[in-house]
C-alpha positions as a printed NumPy array, in Angstrom:
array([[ 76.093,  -0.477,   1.841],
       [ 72.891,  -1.711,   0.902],
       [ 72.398,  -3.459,   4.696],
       [ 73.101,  -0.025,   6.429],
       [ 70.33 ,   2.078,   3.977],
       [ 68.142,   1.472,   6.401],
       [ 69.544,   3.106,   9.173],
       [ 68.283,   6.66 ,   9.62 ],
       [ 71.986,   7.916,  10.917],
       [ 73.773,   6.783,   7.58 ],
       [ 74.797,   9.562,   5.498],
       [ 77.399,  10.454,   3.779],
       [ 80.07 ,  10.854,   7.281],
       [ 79.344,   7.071,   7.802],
       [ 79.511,   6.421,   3.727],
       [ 82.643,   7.616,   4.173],
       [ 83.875,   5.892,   7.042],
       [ 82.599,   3.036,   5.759],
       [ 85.117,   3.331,   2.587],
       [ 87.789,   5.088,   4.69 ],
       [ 87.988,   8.265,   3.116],
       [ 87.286,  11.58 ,   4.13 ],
       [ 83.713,  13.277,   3.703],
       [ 85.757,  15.508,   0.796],
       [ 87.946,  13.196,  -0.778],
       [ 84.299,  11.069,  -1.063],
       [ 83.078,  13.692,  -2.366],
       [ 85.623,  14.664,  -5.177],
       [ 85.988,  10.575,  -5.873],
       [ 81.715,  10.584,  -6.316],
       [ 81.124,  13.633,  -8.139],
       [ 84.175,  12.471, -11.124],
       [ 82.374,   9.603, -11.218],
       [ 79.013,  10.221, -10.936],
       [ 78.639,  13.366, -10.991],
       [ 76.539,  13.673,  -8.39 ],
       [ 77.157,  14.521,  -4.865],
       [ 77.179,  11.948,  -2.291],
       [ 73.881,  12.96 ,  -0.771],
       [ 72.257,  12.549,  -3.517],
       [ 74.146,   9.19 ,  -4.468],
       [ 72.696,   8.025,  -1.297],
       [ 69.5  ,   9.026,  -2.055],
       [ 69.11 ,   7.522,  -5.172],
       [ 70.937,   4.271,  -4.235],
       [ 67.732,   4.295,  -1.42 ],
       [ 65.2  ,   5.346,  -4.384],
       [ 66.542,   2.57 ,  -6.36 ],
       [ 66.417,  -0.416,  -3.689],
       [ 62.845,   0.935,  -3.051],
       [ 62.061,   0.191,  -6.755],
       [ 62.826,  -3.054,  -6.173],
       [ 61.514,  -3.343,  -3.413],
       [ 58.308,  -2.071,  -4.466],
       [ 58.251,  -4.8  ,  -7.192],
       [ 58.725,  -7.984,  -5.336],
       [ 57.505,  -7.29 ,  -1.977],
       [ 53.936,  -7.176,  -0.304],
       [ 54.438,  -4.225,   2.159],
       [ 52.944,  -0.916,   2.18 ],
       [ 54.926,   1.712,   0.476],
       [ 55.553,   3.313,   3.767],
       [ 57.222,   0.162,   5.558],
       [ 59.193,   0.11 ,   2.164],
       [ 60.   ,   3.909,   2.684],
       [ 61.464,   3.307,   5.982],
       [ 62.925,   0.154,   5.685],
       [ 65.505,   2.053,   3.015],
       [ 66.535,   4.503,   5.341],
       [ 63.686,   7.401,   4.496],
       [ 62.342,   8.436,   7.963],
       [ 59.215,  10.493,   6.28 ],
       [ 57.08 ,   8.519,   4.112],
       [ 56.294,  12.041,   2.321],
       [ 59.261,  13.009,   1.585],
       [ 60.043,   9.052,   0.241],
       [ 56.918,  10.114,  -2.364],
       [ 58.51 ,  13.143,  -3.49 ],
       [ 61.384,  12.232,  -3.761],
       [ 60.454,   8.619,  -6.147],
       [ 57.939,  11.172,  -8.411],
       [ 60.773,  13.544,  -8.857],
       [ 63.271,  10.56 ,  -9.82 ],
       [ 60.955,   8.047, -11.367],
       [ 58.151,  10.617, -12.986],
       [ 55.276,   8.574, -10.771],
       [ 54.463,   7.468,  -7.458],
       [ 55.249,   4.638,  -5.794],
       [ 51.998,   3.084,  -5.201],
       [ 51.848,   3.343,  -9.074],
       [ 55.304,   1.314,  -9.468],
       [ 53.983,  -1.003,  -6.901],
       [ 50.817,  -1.855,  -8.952],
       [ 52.281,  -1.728, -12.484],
       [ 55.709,  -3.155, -11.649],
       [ 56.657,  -3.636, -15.387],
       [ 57.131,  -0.118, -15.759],
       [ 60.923,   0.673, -16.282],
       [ 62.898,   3.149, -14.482],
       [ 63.646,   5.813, -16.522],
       [ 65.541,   8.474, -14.681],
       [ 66.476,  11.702, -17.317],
       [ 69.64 ,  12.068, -17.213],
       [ 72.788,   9.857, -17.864],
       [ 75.747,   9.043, -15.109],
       [ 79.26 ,   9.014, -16.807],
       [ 78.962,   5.359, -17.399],
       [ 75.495,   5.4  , -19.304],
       [ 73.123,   4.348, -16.236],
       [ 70.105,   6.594, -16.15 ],
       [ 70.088,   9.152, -13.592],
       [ 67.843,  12.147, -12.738],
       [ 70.213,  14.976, -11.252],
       [ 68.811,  16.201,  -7.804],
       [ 67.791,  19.762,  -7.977],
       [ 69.455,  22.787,  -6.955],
       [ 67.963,  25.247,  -5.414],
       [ 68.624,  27.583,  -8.818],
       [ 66.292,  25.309, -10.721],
       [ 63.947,  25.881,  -7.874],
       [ 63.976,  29.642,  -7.671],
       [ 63.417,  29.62 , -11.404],
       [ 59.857,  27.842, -11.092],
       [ 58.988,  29.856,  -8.121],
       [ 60.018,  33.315, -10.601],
       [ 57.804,  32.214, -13.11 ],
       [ 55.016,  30.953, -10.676],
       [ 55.091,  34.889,  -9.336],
       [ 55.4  ,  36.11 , -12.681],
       [ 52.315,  34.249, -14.151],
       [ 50.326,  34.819, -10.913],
       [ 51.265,  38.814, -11.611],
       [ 50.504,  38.488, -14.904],
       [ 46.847,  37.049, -13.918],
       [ 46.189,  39.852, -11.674],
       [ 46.949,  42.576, -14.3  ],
       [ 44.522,  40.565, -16.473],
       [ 41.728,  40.506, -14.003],
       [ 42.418,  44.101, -13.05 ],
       [ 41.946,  44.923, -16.82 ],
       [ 39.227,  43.122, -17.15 ],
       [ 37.358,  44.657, -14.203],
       [ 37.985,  48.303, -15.341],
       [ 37.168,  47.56 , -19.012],
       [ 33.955,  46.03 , -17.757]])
């Protein structure tokens, strides 16, 4: 699997292909064991050859980012700060930092789950409600004044 990360096309139809089941029964067989879909199995199977990567190798995070299979080398940073808690150019420069996903898989390995878009409505409520609540202050402020 780890040869065919690179390709921008693999996903989970060719995952699945590749162990000859079908997208759902990959699914079901992935998410009992992991827990996690197998998107996001992919993805952090890509995150975590980049770590590696990033450790013993001389290239530029972006060659690194595409040579796992990410075809934006944005989108490679956000997602290695959301599942390692810093950048990549960090891990690259301090490579005896340890990666410490949050979360557990099933069998103990250290896993950060990929958001949901729940979790992300949730920041962006409180974001509003904070920005809201700024404005009333202000307001307040400007009348009492």
């Amino acid at each position: 699997m780890l040869q065919k990360l690179s390709e921008d096309d693999f996903g989970v139809n060719v995952l699945a292909k590749e162990v000859r089941l079908s997208r759902s029964q990959l699914h079901r067989k992935l998410k009992s064991l992991t827990g996690k879909s197998a998107s996001c199995f992919i993805r952090e199977t890509r995150l975590l050859h980049a770590s590696e990567l990033l450790k013993e190798n001389n290239n530029t995070v972006s060659e690194i980012a595409y040579k796992v299979g990410f075809s934006s080398a944005s989108y490679f940073n956000k997602c290695f700060h959301d599942y390692f808690g810093h950048s990549p150019g960090a891990h690259k420069h301090f490579p005896n930092w340890q990666n410490k996903p949050e979360t557990e898989f099933k069998s103990g390995r250290r896993i950060k789950p990929c958001p949901n878009l729940y979790h992300r409505l949730n920041r962006h409520i409180w974001v509003i409600i904070v920005v809201i609540l700024l404005v009333i202050l202000l307001l307040f402020l400007w009348f009492w004044i």
